[in-house]
Each structure stands twice: as structure tokens, then as C-alpha cells.
N, C-alpha and C positions, 0 to 999 in steps of 0.2 A: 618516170625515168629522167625526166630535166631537172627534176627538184634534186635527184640523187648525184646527177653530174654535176649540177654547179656545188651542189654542198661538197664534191669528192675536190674540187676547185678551187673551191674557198671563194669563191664568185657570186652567192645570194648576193640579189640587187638590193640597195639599203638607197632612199632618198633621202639628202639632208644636203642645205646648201655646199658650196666646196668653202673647207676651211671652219665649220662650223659643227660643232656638238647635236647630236640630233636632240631632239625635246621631250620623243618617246623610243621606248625601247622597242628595237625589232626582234621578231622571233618566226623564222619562218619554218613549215609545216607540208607534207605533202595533205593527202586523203589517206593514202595507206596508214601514214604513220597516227594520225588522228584515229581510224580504224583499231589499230594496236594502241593508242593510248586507252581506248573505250574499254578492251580487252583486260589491260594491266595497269589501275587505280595505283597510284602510289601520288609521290609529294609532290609531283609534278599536276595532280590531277583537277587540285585547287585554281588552277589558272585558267581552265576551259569551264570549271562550271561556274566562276564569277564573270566570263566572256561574253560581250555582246556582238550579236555578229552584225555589222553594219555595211555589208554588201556581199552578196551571195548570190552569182550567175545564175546558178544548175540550182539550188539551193542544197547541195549536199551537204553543205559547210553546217547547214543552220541544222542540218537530220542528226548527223553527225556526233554536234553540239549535245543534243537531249539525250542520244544514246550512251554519250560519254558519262552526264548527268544522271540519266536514270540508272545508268549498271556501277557508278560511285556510290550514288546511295543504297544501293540492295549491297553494294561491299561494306559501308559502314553500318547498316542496318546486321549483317553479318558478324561484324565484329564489334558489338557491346559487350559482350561477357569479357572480354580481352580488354579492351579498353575501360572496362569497369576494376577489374582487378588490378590496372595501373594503376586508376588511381587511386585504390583504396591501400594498394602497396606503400604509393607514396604517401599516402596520408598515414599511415603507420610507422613510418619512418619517421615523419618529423613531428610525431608527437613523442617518441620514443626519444629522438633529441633533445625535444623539448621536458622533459621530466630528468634529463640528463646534464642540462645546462647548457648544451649545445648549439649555442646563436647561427652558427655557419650551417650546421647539422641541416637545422629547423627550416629557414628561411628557404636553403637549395631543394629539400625534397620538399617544400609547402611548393615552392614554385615550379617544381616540376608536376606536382599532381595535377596541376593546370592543363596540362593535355589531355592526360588522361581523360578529366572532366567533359571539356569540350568533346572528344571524340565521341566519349558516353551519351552524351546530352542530344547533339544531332546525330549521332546513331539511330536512339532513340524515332525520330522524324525520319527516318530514312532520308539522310541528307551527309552530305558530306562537307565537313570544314572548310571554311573557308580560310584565306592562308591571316596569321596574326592583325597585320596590318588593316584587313576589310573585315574584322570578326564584329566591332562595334555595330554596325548599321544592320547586320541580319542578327543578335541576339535578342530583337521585339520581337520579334519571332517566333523564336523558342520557346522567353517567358509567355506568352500567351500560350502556345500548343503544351505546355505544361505546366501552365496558373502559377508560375511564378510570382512574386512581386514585382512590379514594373521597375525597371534599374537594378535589380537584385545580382543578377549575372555578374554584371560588368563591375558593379561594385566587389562582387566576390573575387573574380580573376584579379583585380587590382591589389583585395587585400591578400591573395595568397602571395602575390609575385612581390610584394611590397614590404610586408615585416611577417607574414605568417603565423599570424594571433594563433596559439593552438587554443584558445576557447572556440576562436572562431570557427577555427576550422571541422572542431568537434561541431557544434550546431547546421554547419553547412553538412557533413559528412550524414549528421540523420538526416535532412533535408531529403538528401541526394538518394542513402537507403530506402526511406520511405517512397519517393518516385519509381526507384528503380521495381522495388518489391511491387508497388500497385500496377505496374506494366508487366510485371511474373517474371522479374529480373534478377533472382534470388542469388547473393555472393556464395561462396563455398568455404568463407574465414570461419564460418560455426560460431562461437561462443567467445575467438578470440580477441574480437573488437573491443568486446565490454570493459575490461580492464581498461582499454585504452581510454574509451569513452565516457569513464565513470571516473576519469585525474581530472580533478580542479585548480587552477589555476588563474594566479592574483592580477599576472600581467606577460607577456611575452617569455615562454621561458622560466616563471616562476610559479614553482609547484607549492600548493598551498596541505593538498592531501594525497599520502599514499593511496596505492593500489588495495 
């Protein structure tokens, strides 16, 4: 009830010298409302499961914390076939560009299937994304719980977001099928991928053989 009045107030207490920029950002939280974020996973939800809790009375904060954690990843473990189909949408798309000539095409849905991946990937682990900026330090992670190559990830995400090689992308994308199928993650594209998968190409965007 206090946390609702000062917020209706605009009164949350914030310390930071007078006159001065604070150094970290505040964000304040009842139990209730933590209660309901545990409840309803969304973008916000990346922030309480990279959180360390470093002082905690009653210790509810800290209970709180892993239920928000464990019922995130039973929602991304939930949603792989959704986040898998993103990103094979996307990688469809800019290879479709890419056999088209289409540099802008290419590169925006190469970099968008970057989500998609990531969401598929720790879905996978029953784990939920971490937000862009903290995704570096937990993808050793991944590669090992899914025998990746060591650095292969990060190296990947850099080269979709970066010129979006459709070879490359074609080699990640069986990769990716191949993991998903040995976890009995089967797509529902059928037969249409192939043509995609079977254009060669000299260099970015340059198609060497038709369909």
C-alpha cells in the first residue's frame, strides 16, 4: 500500500547526492507487483532473472526472484516451436532477398532472425533471454548444453547482424535444424526450405546457381 501511494505521488525515494546524476539506475518494485511479474513473462522479464539480490530482510525478494526465473523459463521452454518458426521465417526472407539482389532486403531479415534464434536456443535449456547487452557472458553456456563450437554463437549473431552472408546463413540454419530435430523440434516448412538451401552463392547476395 506505501509502495502504491508514493508511486500515485511521484514520491519513490531515489538517493543520489543533491545536484548530481545518480551513477545507477533506480527502479522500484512492490512484492505484489514482482508476484505478477512471475505470473506475466514478457520484455521486462530479462531484468529480474539477470538480478542479484544483495540484501533481503524476510528473504521474499530472493523466493520471489527464482519463481520469477523458473516460471520464465517453463514460458520459453513453451514457446520454441514459435520462436523457431521466427526464425526460419526470417531466414527465408533474406535468402529470398538475397537471390533477388536485395542488400537492405538481406541484411534487415538476416538480422532479425537473431531473435528468433536466441529465443529458440535458450528455450531449448528452459531458460529465458537475457536482454542484448548481458547475452555475451551467458552464451558458454548454451554452446556447451548444446555442443556447439566454443565462440560459434557469438560469432554467428555478429555475422547475421553484420552483412548476413546467405552461405552463411544457409550452414547455420542446418546447424540449427539439425539441433532442433535431435531435441524432436520438428519445423512444419516440409519440403520448402530445400530450394532455399540448395542456392549457392559467390559472395553476399551473389547467386552463382539457380533453383
Amino acid at each position: 500500500d506505501a509502495y502504491a501511494t508514493r508511486k500515485a505521488q511521484n514520491a519513490l525515494l531515489k538517493h543520489s547526492p543533491p545536484g548530481h546524476t545518480p551513477e545507477t539506475d533506480t527502479l522500484h518494485q512492490s512484492l505484489s507487483r514482482l508476484r505478477w511479474i512471475a505470473e506475466h513473462p514478457d520484455w521486462y522479464t530479462a531484468t529480474y532473472v539477470s538480478a542479484v539480490v544483495v540484501f533481503d530482510r524476510t528473504g521474499e525478494v530472493g523466493d520471489l526472484r527464482e519463481t520469477i526465473v523458473r516460471a520464465a523459463g517453463e514460458t520459453a521452454r513453451a514457446q520454441i516451436a514459435s520462436a523457431y518458426d521466427d526464425y526460419l521465417n526470417s531466414f527465408v526472407r533474406s535468402i529470398k532477398a538475397a537471390r533477388r539482389g536485395d542488400e537492405l532486403g538481406r541484411r534487415l531479415h538476416a538480422a532479425e532472425s537473431a531473435r528468433g534464434l536466441i529465443k529458440s536456443l535458450y528455450g531449448l535449456e528452459g531458460k529465458w533471454p537475457p536482454y542484448h547487452d548481458m547475452l555475451a557472458d551467458s552464451l558458454a553456456d548454451i554452446e556447451t548444453a548444446q555442443d556447439w563450437p566454443r565462440g560459434y554463437l557469438r560469432d554467428a549473431l555478429l555475422r547475421l547482424t553484420r552483412d548476413g552472408d546467405p552461405t552463411f546463413q544457409q550452414e547455420l540454419e542446418a546447424r540449427v535444424e539439425c539441433l532442433m530435430d535431435a531435441r524432436g523440434i520438428h519445423h512444419e516448412w516440409g519440403n520448402d526450405l530445400e530450394p532455399l538451401k540448395a542456392l549457392q552463392f559467390d559472395g553476399p547476395g551473389h547467386i552463382t546457381a539457380a533453383e
